[in-house]
N, C-alpha and C positions, 0 to 999 in steps of 0.2 A: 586539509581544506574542505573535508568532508563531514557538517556538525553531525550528519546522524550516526555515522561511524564514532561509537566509544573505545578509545585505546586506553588498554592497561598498560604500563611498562614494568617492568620489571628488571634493571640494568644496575650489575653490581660494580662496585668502585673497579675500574681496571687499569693495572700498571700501562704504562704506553707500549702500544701496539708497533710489531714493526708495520712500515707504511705500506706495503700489497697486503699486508691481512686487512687492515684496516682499513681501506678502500675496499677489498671484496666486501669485509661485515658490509661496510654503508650500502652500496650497489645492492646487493642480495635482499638487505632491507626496503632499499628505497623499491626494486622490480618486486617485492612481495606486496608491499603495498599496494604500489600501484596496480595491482593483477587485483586485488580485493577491492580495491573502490572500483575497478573498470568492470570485473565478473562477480564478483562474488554475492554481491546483494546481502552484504553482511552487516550488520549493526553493534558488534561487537570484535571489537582484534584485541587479541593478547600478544606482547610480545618480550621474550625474554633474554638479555643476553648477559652469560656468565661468566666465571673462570672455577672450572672443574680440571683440579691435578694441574696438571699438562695442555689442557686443549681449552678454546673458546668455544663455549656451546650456546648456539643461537635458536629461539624455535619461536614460529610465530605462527600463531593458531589463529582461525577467525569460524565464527558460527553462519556461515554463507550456504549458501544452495549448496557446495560442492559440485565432485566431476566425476565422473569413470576413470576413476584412478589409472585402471592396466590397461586403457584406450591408449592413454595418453603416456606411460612409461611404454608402450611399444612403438610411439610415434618417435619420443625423443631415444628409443634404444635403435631406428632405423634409420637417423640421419639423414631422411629424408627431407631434403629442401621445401617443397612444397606442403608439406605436412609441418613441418618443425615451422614451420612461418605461423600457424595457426598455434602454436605453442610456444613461442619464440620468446617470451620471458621467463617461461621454465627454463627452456633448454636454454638462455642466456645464461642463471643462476647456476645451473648447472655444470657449465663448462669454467664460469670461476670460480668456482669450491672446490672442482675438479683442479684448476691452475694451481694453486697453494696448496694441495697436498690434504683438501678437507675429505668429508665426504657429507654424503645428505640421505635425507629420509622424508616423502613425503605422504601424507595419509591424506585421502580424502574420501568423501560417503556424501551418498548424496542428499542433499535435505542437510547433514549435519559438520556440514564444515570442511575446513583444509585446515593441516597442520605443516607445516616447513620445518625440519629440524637439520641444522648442520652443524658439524664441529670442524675446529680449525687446529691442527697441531700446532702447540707453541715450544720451537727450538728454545733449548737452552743457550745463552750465549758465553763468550767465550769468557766475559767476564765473570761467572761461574764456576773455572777453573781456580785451583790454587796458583800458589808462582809457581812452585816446583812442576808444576802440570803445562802451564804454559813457558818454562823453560826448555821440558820434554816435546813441546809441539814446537817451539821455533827452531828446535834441531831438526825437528824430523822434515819441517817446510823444506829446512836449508841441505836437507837432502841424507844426513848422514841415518846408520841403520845404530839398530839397537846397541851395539857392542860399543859402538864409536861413541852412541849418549849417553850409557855406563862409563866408558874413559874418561870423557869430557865433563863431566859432575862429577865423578869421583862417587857413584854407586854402583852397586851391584846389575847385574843384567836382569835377574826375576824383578828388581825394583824398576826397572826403567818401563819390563813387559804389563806392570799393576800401573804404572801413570800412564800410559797408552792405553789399555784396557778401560780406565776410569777416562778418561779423556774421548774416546770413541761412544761409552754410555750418555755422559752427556752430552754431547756435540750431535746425539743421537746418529754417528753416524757407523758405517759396515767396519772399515778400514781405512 
């Protein structure tokens, strides 16, 4: 709503997002923006959002006065209420990239801009598994240990320990 602000986009085809990533992406975009029409005094925004491997990489630059970068990561690293209120759509951004498991980076100079960049992990889902894999995980939900899913398939135990093993890589998860 702003004609002398020029947006680039930059936004690659992307498979459907699960729905709290994709409410942060919007949010995170929508409070960048608005922090660049409201401060920035910028007449140029780039903004990019991708799928690199595994993760959603978002970065949205603008060519605006800038800020004292480490002013402002010590107000939002001190959680101070009456400080974080003067910075309260960073430290908003921040605390939902923070909630889904992102993280963020941001650069700013003064005279030459702010940059926003965050990435968002994207879980494998379950439907990424083989059968045999998610036959190995509906045993293990239902409680039995290795030896008993080796019985109960009719394989081996080192076989059961490699569908668990590949199953924990994907599912990205410890055990």
């Amino acid at each position: 709503d702003n004609p002398a602000i020029s947006l680039k986009q930059h936004i690659s085809i992307l498979p459907p997002l699960p729905a709290g990533l994709e409410a942060t992406a919007f949010r995170v975009i929508q409070e960048a923006l608005n922090n660049i029409r409201k401060h920035a005094m910028a007449t140029e925004v780039t903004l990019r959002l991708e799928l690199q491997a595994d993760v959603l990489r978002l970065e949205i630059h603008d060519n605006g006065q800038g800020f004292d970068i480490r002013s402002v990561q010590n107000t939002l690293a001190a959680h101070s209420t009456e400080e974080s209120m003067t910075h309260s759509g960073l430290h908003g951004m921040y605390q939902r990239i923070q909630e889904v498991g992102g993280t963020w980076h941001i650069s700013s100079e003064l005279g030459a801009g702010t940059t926003i960049e965050a990435t968002f992990p994207l879980l494998k889902s379950a439907a990424d598994l083989t059968q045999r894999e998610r036959e190995v995980l509906q045993l293990i939900v239902a409680g039995l240990d290795n030896h008993a899913i080796a019985q109960k398939l009719s394989i081996r135990n080192e076989t059961v320990k490699k569908h668990v093993q590949h199953i924990t890589q994907k599912l990205h998860v410890k055990d």
